[in-house]
MMTF fields as JSON, N, C-alpha, C and O atoms, coordinates in Angstrom:
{
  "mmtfVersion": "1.0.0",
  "mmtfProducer": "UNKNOWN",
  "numBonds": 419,
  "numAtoms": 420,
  "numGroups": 105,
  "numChains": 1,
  "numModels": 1,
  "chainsPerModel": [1],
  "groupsPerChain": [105],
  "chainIdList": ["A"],
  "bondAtomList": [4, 2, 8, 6, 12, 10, 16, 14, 20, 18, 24, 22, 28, 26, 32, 30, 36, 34, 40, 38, 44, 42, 48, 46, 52, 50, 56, 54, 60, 58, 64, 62, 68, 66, 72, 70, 76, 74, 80, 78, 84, 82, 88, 86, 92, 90, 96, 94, 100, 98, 104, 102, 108, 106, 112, 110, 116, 114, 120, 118, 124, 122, 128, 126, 132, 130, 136, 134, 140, 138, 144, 142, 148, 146, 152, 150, 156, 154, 160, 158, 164, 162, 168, 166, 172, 170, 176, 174, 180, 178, 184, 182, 188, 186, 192, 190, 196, 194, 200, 198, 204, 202, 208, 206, 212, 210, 216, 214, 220, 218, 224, 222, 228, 226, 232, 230, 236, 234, 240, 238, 244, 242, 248, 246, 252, 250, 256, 254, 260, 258, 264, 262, 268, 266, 272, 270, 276, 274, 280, 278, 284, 282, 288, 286, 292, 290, 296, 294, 300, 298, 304, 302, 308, 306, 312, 310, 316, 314, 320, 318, 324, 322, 328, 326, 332, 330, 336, 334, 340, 338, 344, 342, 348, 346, 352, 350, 356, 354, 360, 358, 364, 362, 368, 366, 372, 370, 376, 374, 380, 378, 384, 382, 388, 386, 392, 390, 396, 394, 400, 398, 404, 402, 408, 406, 412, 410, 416, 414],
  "bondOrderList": [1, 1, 1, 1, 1, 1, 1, 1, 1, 1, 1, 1, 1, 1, 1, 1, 1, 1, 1, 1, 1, 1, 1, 1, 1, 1, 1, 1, 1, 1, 1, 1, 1, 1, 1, 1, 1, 1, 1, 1, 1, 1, 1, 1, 1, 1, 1, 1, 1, 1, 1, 1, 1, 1, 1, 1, 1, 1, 1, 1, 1, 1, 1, 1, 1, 1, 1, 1, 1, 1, 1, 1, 1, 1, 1, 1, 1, 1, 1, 1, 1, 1, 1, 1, 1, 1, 1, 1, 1, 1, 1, 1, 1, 1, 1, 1, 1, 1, 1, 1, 1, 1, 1, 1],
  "groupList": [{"groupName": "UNK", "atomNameList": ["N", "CA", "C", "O"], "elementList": ["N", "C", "C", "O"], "formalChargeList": [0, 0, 0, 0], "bondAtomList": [1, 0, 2, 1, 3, 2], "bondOrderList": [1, 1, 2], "singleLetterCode": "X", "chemCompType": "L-PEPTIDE LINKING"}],
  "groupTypeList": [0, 0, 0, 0, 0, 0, 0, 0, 0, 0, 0, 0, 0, 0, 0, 0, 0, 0, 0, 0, 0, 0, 0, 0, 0, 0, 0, 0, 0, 0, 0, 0, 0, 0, 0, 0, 0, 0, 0, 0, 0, 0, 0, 0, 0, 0, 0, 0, 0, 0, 0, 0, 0, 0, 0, 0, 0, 0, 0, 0, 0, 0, 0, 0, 0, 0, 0, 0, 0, 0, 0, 0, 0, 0, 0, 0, 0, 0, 0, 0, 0, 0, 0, 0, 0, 0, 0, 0, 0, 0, 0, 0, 0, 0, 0, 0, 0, 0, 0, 0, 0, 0, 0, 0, 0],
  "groupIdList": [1, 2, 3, 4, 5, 6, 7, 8, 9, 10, 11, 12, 13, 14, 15, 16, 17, 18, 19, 20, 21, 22, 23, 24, 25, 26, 27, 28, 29, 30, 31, 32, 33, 34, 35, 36, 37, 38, 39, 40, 41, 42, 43, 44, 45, 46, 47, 48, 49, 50, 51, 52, 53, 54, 55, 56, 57, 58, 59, 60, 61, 62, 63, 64, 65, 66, 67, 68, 69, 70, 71, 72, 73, 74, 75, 76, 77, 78, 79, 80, 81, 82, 83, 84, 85, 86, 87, 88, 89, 90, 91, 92, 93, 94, 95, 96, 97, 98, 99, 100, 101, 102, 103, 104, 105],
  "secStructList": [7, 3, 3, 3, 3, 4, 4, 4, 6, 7, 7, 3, 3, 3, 3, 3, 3, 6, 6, 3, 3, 3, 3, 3, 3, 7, 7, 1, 1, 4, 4, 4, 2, 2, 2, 2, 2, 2, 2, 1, 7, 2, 2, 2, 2, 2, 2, 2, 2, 6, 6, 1, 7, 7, 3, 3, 3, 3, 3, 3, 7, 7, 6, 6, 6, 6, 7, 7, 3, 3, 3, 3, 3, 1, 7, 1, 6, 6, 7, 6, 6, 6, 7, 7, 7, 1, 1, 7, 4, 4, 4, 4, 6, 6, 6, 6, 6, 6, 6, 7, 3, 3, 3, 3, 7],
  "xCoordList": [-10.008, -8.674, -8.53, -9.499, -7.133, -7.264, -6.344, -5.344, -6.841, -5.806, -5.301, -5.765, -3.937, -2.896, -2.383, -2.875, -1.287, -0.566, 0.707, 1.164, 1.542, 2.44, 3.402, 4.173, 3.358, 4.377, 4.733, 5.732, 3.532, 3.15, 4.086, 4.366, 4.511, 5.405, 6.78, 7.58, 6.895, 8.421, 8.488, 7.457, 9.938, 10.267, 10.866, 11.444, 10.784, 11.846, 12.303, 12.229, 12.967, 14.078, 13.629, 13.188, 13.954, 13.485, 14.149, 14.24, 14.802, 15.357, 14.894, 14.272, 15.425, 15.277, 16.259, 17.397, 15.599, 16.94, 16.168, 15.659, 15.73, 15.525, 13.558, 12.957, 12.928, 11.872, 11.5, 10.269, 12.042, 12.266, 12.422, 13.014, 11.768, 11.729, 12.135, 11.593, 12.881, 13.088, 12.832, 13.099, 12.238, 12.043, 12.413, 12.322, 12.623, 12.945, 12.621, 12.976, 11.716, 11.126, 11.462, 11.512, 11.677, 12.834, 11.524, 10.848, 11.42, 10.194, 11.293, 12.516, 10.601, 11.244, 11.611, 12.45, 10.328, 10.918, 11.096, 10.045, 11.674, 12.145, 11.145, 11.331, 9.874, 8.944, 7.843, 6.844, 7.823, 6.962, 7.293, 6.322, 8.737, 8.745, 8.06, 8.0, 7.079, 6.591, 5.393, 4.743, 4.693, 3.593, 3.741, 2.692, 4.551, 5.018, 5.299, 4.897, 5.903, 6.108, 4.826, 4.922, 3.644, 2.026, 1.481, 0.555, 1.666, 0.413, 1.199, 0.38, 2.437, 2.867, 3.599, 4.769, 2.457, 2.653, 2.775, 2.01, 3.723, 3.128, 2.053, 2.079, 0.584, -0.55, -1.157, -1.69, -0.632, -1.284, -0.518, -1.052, 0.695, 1.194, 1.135, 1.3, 0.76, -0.228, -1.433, -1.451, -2.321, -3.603, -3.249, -3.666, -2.466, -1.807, -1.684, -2.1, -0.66, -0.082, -1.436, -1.604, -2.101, -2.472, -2.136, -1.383, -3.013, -1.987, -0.57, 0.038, -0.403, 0.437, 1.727, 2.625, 1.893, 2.738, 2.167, 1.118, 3.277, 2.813, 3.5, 2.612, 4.299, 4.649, 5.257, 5.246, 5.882, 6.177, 6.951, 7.658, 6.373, 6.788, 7.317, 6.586, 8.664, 9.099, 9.903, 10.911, 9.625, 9.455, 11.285, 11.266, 12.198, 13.05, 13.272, 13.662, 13.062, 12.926, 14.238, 14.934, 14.887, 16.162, 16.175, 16.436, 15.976, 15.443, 16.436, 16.153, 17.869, 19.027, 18.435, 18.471, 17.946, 17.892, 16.641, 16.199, 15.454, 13.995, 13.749, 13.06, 14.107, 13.963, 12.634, 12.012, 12.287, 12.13, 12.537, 12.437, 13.161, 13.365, 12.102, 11.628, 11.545, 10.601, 11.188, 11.663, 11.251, 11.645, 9.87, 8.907, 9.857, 8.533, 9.511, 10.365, 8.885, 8.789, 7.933, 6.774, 8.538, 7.598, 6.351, 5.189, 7.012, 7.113, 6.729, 5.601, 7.529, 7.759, 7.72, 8.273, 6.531, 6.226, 6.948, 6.883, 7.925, 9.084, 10.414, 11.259, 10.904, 11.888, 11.637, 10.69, 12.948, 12.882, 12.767, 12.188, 13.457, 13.352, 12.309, 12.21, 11.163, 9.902, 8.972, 8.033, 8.751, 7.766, 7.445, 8.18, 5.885, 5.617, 5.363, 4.847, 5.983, 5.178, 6.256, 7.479, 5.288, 6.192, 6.908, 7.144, 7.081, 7.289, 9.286, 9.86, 9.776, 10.955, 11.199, 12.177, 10.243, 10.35, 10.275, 9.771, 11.01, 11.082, 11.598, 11.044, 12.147, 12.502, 11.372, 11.655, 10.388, 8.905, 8.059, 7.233, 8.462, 7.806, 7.899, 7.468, 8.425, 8.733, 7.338, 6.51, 7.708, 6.567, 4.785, 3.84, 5.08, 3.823, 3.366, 2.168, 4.334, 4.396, 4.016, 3.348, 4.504, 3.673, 2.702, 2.09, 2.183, 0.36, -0.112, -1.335, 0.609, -0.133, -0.979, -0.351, -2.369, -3.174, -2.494, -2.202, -2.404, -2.262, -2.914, -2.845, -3.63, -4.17, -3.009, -2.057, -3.602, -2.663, -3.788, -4.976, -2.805, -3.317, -3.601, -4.18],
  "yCoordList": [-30.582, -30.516, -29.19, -28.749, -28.404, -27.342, -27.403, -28.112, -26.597, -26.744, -25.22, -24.258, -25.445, -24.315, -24.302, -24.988, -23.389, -23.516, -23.98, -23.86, -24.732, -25.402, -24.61, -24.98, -23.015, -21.95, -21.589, -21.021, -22.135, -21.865, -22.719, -22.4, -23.804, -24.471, -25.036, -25.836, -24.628, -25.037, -24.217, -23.809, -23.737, -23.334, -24.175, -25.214, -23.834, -24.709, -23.7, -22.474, -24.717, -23.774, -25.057, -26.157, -24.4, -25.163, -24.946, -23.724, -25.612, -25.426, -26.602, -27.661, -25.912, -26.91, -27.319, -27.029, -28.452, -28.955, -29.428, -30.498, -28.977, -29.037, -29.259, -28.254, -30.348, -30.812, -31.145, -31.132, -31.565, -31.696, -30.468, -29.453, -30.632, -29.3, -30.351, -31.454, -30.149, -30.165, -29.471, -28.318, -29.471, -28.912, -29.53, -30.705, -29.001, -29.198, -28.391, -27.216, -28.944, -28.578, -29.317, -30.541, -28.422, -28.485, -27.634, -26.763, -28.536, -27.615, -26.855, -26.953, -26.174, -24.816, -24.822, -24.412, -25.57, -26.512, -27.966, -28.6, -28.349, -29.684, -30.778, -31.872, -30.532, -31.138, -31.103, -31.696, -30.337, -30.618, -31.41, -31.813, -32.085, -32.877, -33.749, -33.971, -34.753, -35.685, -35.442, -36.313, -33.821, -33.415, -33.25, -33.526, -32.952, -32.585, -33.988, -34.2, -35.28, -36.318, -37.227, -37.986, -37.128, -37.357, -36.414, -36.894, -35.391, -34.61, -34.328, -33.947, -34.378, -33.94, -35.39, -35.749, -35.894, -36.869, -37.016, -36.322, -37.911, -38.039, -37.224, -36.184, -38.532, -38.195, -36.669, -36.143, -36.274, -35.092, -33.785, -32.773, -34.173, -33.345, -33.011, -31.923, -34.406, -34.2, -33.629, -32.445, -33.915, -33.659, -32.016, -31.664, -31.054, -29.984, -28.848, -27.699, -30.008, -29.189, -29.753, -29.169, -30.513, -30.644, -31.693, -32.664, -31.18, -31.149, -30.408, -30.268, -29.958, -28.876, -29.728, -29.51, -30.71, -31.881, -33.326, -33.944, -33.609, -34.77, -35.975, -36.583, -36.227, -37.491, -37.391, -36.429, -38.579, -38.879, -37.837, -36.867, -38.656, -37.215, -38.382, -39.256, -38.147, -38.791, -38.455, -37.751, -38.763, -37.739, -38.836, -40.043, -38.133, -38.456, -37.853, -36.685, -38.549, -38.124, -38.078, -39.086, -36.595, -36.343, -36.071, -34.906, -36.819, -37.152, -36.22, -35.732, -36.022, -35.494, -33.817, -33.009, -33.472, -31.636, -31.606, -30.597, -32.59, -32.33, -32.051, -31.058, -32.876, -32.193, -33.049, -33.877, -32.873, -33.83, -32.991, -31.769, -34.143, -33.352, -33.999, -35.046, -33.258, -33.618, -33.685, -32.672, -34.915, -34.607, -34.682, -35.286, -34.056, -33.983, -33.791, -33.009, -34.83, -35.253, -34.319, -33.944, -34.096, -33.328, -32.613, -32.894, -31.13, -30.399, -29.243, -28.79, -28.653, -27.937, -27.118, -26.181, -28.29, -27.995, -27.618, -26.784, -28.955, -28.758, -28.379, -29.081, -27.143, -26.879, -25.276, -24.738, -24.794, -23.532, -22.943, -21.867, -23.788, -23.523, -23.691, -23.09, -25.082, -25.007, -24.643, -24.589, -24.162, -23.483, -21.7, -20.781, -21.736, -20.485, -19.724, -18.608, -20.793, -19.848, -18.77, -18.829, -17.553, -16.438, -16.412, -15.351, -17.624, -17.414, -17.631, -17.864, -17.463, -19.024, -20.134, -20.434, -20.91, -22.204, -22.516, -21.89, -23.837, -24.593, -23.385, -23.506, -22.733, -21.729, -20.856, -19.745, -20.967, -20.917, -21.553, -21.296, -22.729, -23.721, -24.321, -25.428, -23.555, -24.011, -22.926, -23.175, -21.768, -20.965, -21.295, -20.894, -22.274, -22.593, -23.733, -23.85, -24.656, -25.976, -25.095, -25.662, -23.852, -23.129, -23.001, -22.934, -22.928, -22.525, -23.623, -23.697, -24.773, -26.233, -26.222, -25.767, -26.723, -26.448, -28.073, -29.011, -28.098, -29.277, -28.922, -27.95, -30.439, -30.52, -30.795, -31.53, -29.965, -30.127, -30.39, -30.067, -31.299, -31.82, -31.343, -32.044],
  "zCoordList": [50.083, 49.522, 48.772, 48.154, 48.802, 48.464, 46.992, 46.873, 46.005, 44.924, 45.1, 45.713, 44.152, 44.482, 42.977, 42.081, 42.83, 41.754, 42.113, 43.249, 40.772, 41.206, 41.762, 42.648, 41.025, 41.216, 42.869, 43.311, 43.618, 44.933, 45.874, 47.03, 45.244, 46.067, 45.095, 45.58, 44.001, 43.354, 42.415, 41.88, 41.956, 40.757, 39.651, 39.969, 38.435, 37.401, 36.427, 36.506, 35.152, 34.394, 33.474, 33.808, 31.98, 31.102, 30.017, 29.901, 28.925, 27.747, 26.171, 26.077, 25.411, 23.802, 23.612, 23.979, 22.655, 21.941, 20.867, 21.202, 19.271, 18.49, 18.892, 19.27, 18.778, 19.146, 20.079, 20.082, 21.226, 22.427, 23.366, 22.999, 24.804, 25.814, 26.784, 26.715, 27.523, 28.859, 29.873, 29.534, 31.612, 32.372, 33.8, 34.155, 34.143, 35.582, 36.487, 36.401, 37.78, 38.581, 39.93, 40.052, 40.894, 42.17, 42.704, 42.157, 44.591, 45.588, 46.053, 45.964, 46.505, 47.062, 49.252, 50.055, 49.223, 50.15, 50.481, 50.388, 50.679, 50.876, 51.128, 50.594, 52.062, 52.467, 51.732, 52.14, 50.399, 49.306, 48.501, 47.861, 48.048, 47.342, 46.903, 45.693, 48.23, 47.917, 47.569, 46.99, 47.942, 47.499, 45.983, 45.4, 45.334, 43.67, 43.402, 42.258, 44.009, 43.676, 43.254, 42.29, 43.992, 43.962, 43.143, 42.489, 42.944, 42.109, 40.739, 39.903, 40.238, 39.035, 38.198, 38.058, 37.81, 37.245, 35.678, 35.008, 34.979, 33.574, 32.867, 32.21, 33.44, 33.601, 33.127, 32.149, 34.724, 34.722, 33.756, 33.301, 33.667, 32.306, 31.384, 30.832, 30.967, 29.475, 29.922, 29.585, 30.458, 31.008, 30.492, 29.389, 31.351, 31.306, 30.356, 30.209, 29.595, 28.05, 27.118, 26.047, 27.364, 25.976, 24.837, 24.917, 23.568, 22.055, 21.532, 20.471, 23.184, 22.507, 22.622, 21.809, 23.599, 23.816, 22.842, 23.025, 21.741, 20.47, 21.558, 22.155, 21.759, 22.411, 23.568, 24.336, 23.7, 24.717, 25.599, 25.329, 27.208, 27.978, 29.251, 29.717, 29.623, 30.336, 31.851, 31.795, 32.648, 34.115, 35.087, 35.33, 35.312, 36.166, 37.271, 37.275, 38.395, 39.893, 40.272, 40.145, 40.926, 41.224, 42.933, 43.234, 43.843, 45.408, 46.254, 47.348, 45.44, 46.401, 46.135, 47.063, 44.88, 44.526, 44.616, 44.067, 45.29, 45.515, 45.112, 45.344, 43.048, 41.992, 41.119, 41.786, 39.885, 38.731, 37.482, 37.375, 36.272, 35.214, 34.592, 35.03, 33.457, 32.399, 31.252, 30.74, 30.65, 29.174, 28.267, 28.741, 27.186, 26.482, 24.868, 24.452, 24.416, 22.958, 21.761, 21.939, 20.82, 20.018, 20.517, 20.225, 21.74, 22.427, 21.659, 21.859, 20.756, 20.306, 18.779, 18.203, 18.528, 17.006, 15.797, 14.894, 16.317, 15.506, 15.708, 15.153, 16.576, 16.854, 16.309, 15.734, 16.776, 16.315, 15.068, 14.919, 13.832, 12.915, 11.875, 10.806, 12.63, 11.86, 12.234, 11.44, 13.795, 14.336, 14.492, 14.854, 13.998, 14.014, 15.062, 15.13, 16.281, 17.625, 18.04, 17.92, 18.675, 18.367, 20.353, 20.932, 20.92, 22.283, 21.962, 20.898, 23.146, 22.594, 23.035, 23.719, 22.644, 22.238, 23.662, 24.595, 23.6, 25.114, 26.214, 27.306, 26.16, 27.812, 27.798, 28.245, 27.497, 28.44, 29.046, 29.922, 28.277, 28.901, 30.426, 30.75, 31.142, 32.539, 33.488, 34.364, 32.731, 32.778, 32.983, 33.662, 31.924, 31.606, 32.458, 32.716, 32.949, 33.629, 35.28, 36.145, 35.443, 37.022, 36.786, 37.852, 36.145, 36.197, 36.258, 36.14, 36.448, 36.357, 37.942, 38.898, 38.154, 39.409, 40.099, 39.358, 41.007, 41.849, 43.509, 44.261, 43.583, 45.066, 46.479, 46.739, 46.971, 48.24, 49.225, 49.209, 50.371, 51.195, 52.361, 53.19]
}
């Protein structure tokens, strides 16, 4: 089985909203969906982020845009206004969600 990066077969876009990050990740082709539907799980998200994700992380499958959104819970160490990280905030985090390794079949 070969692993890849996720960047290798989908892109996403990602934003904040105080403590909370959202992401969304759409294959790039159509016939990977179900490969991103099997390998980008919950699970393996956290697995992923880490501590760097405090709670809950909740995954909605969008089947018509061969999409998923991610919502992730105390994400963001606070939000913009209490965190010292010098990135911005949740709209990197989509960034960071491509470097995620997944097996392909």
């Amino acid at each position: 089985m070969a692993e890849i990066y996720l960047k290798d077969i989908a892109h996403g876009r990602s934003g904040d909203k105080g403590d909370t990050c959202n992401v969304c990740i759409f294959a790039r082709n159509p016939e990977d969906y179900e490969l991103i539907k099997r390998e980008v799980t919950v699970e393996k998200v956290r697995e992923h982020f880490g501590d760097m994700v405090k709670g809950e992380i909740i995954r909605y499958e969008i089947e018509s845009l061969k999409g998923f959104n991610f919502v992730m819970k105390h994400a963001l160490d606070g939000g913009a206004t209490h965190s010292l990280r010098l990135d911005s905030l949740g709209k990197s985090m989509a960034s960071a969600f491509m470097r995620m390794k997944i097996n392909k079949d």
